[in-house]
C-alpha positions in Angstrom: 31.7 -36.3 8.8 31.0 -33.6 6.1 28.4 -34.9 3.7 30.2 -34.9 -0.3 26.7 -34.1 -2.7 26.8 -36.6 -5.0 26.4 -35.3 -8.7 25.7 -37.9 -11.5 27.3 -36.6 -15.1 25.5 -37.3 -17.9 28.1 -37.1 -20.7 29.1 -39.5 -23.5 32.3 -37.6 -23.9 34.7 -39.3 -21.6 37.0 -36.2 -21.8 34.9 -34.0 -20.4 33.3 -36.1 -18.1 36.6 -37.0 -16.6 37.3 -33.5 -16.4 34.4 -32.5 -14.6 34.3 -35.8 -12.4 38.0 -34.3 -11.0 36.7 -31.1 -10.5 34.0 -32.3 -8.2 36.0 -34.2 -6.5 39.1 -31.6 -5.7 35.9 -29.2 -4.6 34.1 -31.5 -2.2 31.8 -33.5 -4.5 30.7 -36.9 -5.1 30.9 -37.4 -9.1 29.4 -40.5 -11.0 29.3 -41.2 -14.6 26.5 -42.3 -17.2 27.6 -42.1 -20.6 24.5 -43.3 -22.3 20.7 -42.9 -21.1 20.6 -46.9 -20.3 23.2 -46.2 -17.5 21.8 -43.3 -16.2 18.8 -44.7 -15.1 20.9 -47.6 -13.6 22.7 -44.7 -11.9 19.5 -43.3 -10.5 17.9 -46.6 -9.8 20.2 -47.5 -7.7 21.4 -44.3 -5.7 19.5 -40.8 -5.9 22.3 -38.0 -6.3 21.8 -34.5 -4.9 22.2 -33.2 -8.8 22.5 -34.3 -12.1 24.6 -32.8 -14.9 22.9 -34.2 -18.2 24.5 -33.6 -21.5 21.5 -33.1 -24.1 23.2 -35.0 -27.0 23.2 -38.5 -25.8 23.3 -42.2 -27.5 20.1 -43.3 -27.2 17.3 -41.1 -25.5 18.5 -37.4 -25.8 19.3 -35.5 -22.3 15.6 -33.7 -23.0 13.6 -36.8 -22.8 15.1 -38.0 -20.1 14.3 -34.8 -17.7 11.2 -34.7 -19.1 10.6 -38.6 -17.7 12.7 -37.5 -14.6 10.5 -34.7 -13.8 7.1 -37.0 -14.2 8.4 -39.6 -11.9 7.5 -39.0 -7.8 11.1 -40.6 -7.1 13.3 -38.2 -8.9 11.3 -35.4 -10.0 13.0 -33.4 -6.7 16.4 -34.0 -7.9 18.1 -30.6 -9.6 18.8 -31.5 -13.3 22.0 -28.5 -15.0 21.4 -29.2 -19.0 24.8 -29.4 -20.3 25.1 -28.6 -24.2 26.7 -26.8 -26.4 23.1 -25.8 -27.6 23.2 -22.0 -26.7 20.2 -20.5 -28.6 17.8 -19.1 -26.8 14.9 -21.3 -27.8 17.3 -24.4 -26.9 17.8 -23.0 -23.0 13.8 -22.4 -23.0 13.0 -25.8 -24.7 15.6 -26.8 -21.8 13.9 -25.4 -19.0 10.8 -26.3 -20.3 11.6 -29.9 -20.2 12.1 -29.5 -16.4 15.5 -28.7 -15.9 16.7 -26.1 -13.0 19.5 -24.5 -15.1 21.2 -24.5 -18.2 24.3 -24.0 -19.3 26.4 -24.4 -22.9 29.9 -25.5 -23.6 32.3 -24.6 -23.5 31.9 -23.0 -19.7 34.4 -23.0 -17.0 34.7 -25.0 -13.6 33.9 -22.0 -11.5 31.0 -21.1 -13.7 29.6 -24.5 -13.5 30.7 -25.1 -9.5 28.8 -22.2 -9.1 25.4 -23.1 -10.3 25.8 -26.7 -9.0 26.3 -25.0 -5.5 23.0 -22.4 -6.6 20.8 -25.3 -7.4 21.6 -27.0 -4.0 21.4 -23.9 -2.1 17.9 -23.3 -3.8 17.1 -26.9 -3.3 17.1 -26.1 0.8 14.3 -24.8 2.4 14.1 -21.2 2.0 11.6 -20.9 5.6 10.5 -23.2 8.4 7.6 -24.9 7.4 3.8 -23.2 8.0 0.7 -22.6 6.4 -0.4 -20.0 4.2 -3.5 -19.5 1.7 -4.5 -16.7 -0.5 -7.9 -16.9 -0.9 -9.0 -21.0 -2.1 -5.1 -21.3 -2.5 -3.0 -23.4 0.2 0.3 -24.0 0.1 2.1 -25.9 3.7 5.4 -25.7 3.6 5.6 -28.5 6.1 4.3 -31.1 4.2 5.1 -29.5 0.6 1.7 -29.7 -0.5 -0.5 -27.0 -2.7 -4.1 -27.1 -2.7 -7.2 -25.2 -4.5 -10.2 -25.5 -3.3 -8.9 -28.3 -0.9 -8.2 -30.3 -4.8 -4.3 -31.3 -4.3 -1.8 -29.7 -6.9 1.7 -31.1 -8.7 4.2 -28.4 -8.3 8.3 -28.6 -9.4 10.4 -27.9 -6.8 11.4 -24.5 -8.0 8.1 -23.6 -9.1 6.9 -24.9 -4.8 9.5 -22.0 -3.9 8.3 -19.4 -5.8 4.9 -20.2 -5.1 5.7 -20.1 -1.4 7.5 -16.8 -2.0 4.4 -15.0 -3.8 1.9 -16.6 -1.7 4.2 -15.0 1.3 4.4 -11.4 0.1 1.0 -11.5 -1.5 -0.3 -8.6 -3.6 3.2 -7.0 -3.7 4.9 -6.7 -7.1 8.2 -8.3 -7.6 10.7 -8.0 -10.2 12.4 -10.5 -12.0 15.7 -9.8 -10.0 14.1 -9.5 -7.3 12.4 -12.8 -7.6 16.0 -14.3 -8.5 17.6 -13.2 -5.5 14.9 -14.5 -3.1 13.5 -17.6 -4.6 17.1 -18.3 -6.6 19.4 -16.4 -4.1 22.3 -16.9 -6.6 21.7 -15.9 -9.8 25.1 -14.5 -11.1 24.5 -16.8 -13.8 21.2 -17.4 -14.2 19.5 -15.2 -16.7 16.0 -13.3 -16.2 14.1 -15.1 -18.8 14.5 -18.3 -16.0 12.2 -16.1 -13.8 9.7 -16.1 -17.0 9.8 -19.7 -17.4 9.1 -20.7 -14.3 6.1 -18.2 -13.9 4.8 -20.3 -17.2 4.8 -23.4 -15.3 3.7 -22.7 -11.9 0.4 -21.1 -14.0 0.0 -24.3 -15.7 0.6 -26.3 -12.3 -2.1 -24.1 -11.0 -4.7 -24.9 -13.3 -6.9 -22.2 -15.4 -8.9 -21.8 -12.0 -5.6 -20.3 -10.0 -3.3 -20.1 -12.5 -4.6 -16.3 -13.4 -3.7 -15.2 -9.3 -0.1 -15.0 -10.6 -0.5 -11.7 -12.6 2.2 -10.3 -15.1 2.8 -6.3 -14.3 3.6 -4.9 -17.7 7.1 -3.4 -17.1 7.6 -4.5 -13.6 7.1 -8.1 -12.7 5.2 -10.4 -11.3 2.6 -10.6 -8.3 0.4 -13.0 -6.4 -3.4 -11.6 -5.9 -6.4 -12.9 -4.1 -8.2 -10.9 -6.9 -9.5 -12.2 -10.5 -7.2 -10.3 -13.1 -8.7 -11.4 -16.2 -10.7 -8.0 -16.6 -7.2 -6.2 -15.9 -5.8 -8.5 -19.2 -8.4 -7.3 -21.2 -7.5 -3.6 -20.4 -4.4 -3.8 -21.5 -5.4 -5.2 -25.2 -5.2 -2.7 -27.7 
């Protein structure tokens, strides 16, 4: 038998939940409904979905503070998180992202539009490559056991930021531009927006830790890239 993702929504607006609980399921989905943060984690306590649409208005803890507590738990920091909201400024989607969520995206949107990214975030949720061992100098990532080391010192990575990692770390020294990186690390990003690439670069440097955080260099104009070498004396070139 075919297995139906299930997808918990997050909404306190019975109308739309309803309406996007139907659309799951005429598509092939297994929808469940929170309405308030208390009955989320009940949700989640109980059953992991393979996604989670969370509203960010909610009764109660806001949608923001619960990814945030999401992402820090080891039991559901894996699971995609889509913000819902009908917050569209471009700090909001950052602050959004920031908070640990895989996409974003603001009401009113359309069933294809948001079937589309649910199916993104599952697709990019797969394994992009068998698993294997690479390393870059003191940096090892094994795809295997999805584990990232420095100087054999373990590292917490997302699960996006684990991809992209493992997609720099396997085309090393080469430098990538932000669609580029979308359409290999992402591989659907008809509605996914460059400055996603940006955010996720910010967080994999933190995740690496001021020791290897600096191997992920910004190419002014270009993109990104993963070196063995120190770029710090290239940053200082490039300040006026």
């Amino acid at each position: 038998m075919k297995h139906m993702p299930g997808v918990l929504i997050v909404e306190d607006e019975s109308a739309i939940a309803e309406l996007i609980a139907v659309n799951l399921r005429h598509n092939g989905f297994r929808p469940t409904w929170a309405m308030d943060s208390a009955s989320a984690q009940r949700e989640l306590d109980a059953v992991l979905p393979d996604v989670i649409l969370l509203d960010w208005m909610l009764p109660g803890e806001t949608g923001l503070a619960l990814a945030k507590r999401w992402r820090a738990n080891p039991r559901t920091k894996g699971v995609p998180i889509i913000m819902l909201t009908a917050r569209g400024d471009e700090s909001d989607r950052v602050a959004g992202l920031d908070a640990g969520a895989d996409d974003y995206i603001a009401k009113p949107f359309s069933t294809k539009e948001l079937l589309a990214r649910i199916r993104a975030v599952l697709r990019r949720r797969a394994p992009e490559q068998v698993g294997g061992l690479v390393s870059i100098g003191a940096l090892s990532l094994d795809a295997s056991t999805h584990r990232v080391s420095f100087n054999d010192q373990m590292l917490k990575l997302g699960p996006t930021e684990f991809k992209l990692l493992h997609y720099l770390m396997n085309h090393a020294e080469r430098v990538h531009s932000r669609s580029q990186l979308l359409d290999k690390v992402w591989g659907d990003h008809v509605f996914i927006e460059e400055r996603t690439v940006d955010v996720h670069v910010k967080r994999l440097r933190e995740a690496l830790g001021a020791d290897a955080g600096h191997m992920v260099e910004t190419v002014r104009g270009a993109g990104y890239r993963l070196t063995s070498q120190s770029t710090r004396v290239v940053a200082t070139q490039t300040t006026a």
